[in-house]
C-alpha positions, 0 to 999 in steps of 0.5 A, a space after each residue: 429461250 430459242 424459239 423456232 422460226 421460218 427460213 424468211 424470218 431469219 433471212 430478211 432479220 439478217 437482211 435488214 441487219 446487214 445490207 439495208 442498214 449496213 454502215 461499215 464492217 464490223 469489228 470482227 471482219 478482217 481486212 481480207 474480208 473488207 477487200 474481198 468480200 464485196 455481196 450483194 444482196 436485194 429482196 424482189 418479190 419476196 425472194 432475194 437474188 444473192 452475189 458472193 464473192 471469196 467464200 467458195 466455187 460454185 456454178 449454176 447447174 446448166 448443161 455448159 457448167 456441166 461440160 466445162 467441168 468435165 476435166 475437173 469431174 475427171 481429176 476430182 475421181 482421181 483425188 477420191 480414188 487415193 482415199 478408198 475408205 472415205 469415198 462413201 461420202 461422195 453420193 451424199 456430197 454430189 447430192 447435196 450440190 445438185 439440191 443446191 442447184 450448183 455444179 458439184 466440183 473441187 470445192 465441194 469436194 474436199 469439204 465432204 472429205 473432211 467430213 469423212 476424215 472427221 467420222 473417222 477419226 472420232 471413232 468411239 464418240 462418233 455416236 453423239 452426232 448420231 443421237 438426237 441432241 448432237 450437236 455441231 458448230 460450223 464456224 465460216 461455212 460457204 453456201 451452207 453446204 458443209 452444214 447440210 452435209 452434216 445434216 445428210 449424214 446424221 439426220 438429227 444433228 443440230 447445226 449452229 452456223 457461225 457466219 459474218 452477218 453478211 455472209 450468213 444470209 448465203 447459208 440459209 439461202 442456201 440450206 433452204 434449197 436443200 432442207 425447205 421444211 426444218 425448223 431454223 432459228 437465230 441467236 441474238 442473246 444469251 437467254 437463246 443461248 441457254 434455252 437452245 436445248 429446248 428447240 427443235 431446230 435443225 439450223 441455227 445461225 449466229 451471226 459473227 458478230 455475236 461470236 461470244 454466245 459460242 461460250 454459251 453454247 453446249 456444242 459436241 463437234 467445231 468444224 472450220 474449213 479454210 476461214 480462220 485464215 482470213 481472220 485477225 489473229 486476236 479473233 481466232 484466238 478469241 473463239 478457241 476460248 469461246 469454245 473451250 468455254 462452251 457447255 459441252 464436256 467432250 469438245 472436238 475441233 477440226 481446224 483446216 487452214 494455211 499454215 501462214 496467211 499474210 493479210 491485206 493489212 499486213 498482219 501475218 495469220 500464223 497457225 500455231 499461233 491460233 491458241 492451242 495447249 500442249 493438253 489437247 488431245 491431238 487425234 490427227 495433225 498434218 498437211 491437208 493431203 488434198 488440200 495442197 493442189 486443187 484442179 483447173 481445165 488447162 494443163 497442167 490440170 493442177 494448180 498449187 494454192 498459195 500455201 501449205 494448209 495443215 488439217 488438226 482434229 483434237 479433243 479441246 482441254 
């Protein structure tokens, strides 16, 4: 059975698991996140300092932060003027950052949009996320902010963070800062898998490494934002299976990555090639309209990221 635990608890288990006695990458950590993904984490009385690297833009919130992104803040209105029917996420999202302590930018930014953009088009089923027992499953989130969003629109989601053990660790770090007092939880088997119903915690991690529990998982709503692009194409594929297994009758995923991704290794990630079937209930399916440029404080204030990236949203068959 799941059984709650306290924000320490998880954090010095993962601690432990993956910088203590780290001895090499896990299998399912690709050659993008082996070059790149260089954290550093220690434990000094009884708090950890954290340094990450490749998941995500964020900066300290102090009066220079502040004013260096001004030109950014400046774009970032523009952007969120050209979708008038999802600007009510902004207050949530830029309050979200500052609990976090970190600047509220771009990167933030279009993770709150894909949140609205999926409230949206979830239309009539929007109403389980709204209940208690909904459930969502937030695979590679950056700092756990995509997950307290979720948590500050539907108040009694539950949230299943899905994360490379070593990057793990920042999302709860990072949920803490914004949601100290929930009860958390962490998967190790499947006997916690089966009993999750049973708990009452608001944030539950999982460790990438494990990423076959999801199949035991009964799991409403699947959110990846940009990471799937940066896995092995036989992993990626592997948790489109996992989740068309898992226990819920109404499955939805919102997938947005690049369209082709070539890896350090050589290996080309290719988006149509991530597992979908001709049976799936395609709700939405284009070129990411804020996800193509992103803004810099230098002329000419955009810049193009190295591919075009496609957002999906689906009901999985």
């Amino acid at each position: 059975m799941t059984t709650t635990s306290s924000y320490k608890h998880v954090m010095r288990q993962l601690y432990e698991s993956h910088y203590v006695n780290h001895s090499g990458y896990s299998a399912v950590t690709s050659s993008h996140w082996q070059e790149i993904g260089d954290h550093k984490a220690s434990l000094i009385d009884e708090s950890f300092e954290l340094k990450g690297a490749g998941f995500g833009h964020r900066l300290k919130r102090d009066w220079l932060r502040q004013c260096y992104s001004i030109p950014e803040k400046i774009m970032m209105r523009w952007m969120l003027s050209q979708y008038p029917d999802l600007k009510w996420i902004y207050s949530l999202a830029k309050e979200v950052a500052v609990k976090q302590g970190t600047v509220f930018g771009y990167d933030c930014l279009r993770q709150a949009l894909s949140l609205a953009i999926i409230v949206r088009n979830m239309s009539n089923d929007v109403g389980v996320l709204k209940s208690k027992g909904g459930r969502v499953c937030i695979i590679g989130d950056g700092y756990g902010y995509l997950a307290c969003l979720f948590r500050k629109v539907f108040s009694t989601v539950q949230i299943i963070e899905v994360n490379l053990g070593r990057t793990l660790l920042f999302d709860a770090e990072y949920i803490q800062k914004v949601y100290p007092n929930e009860e958390v939880a962490i998967l190790q088997s499947q006997s916690d898998c089966n009993g999750i119903n049973e708990t009452d915690a608001a944030f539950v991690f999982l460790e990438a490494e494990k990423y076959e529990l999801i199949e035991y998982l009964p799991v409403d709503l699947f959110v990846n934002v940009a990471s799937m692009q940066e896995m092995n194409i036989s992993v990626v594929q592997n948790y489109l299976q996992y989740m068309r297994n898992s226990q819920s009758d109404k499955k939805f995923f919102y997938c947005c990555n690049r369209l082709e991704k070539l890896l350090p290794d050589g290996e080309v990630i290719r988006f149509s090639e991530y597992g979908w079937r001709d049976e799936d209930m395609v709700m939405l399916d284009e070129l990411c309209p804020w996800y193509q440029k992103f803004p810099v404080p230098y002329p000419p204030f955009w810049k193009s990221f190295d591919g075009p990236i496609q957002h999906r949203f689906l009901r999985m068959k």
